[in-house]
C-alpha positions in Angstrom: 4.2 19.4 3.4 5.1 15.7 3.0 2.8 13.3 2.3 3.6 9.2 3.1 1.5 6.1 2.3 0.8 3.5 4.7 2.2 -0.2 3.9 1.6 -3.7 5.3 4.6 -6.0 6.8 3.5 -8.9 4.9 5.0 -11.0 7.7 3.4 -9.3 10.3 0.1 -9.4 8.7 0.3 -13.2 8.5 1.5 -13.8 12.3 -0.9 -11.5 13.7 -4.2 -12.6 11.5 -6.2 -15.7 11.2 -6.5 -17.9 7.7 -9.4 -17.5 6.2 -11.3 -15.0 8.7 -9.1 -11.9 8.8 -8.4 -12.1 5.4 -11.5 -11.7 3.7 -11.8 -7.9 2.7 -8.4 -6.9 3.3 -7.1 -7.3 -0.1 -8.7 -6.2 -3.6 -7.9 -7.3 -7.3 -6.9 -3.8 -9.3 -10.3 -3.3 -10.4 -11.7 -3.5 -7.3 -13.1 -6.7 -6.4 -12.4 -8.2 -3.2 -10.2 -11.3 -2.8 -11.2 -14.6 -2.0 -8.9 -15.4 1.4 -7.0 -18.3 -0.5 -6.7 -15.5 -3.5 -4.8 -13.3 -1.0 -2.6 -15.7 0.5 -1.4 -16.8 -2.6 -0.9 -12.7 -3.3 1.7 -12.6 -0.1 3.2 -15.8 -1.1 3.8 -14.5 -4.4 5.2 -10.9 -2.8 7.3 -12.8 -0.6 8.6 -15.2 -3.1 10.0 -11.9 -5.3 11.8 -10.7 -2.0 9.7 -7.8 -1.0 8.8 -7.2 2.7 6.1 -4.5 3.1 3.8 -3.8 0.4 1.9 -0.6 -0.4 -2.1 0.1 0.6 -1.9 2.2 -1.9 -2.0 1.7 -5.4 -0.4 5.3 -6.1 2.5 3.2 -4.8 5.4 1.8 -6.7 9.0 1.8 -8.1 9.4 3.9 -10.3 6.4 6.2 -8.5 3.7 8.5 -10.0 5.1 11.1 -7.5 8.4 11.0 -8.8 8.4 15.0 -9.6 7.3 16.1 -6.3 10.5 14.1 -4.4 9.1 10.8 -4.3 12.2 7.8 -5.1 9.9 4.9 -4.8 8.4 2.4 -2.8 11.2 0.6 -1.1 9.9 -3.3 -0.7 12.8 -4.6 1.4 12.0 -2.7 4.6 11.3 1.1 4.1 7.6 1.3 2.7 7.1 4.7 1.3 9.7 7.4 1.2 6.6 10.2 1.0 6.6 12.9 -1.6 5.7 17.0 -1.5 2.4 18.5 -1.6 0.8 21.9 -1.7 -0.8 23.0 1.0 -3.4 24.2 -1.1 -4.0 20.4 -2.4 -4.3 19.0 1.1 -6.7 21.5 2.4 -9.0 21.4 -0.2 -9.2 17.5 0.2 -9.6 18.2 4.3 -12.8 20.7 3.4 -16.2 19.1 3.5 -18.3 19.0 0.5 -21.1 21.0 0.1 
């Protein structure tokens, strides 16, 4: 099985959302705080400014990626978003089961 993270157009995002409303809550600082609306425009100005296109949701994504041994060649920023990588099917279903 294949498994593929979702990523944002960056563009799209900003045509198709309002400054400040839809922002606030979308985005998160890597320990986990939210981001201020300002703080995540100036995020997508700064993605934008470094050439990238779509950016990742996740934070498993990147270039080079953690999934690099199960297939994964990296998050492609320029258009592409994640290539996916393999899985067992014994890894997926025990993350589908409910918890007891």
């Amino acid at each position: 099985m294949r498994r593929f993270s979702m990523s944002m157009n960056i563009d799209g995002f900003i045509r198709n959302n309002r400054y400040p409303r839809d922002y606030q809550g979308v985005f998160q600082h890597g320990d986990g705080r939210a981001m201020e609306p300002a703080e995540a425009r100036t995020y997508l100005a700064l993605e934008k400014a470094k050439g990238r296109n779509v950016i990742p949701f996740s934070a498993e994504c990147g270039n080079p990626c953690q999934h690099a041994g199960n297939g994964c060649t990296g998050f492609d920023y320029a258009e592409g978003g994640c290539p996916g990588h393999y899985t067992d099917a014994s890894s997926v279903a025990s993350k589908e089961e409910p918890a007891d």
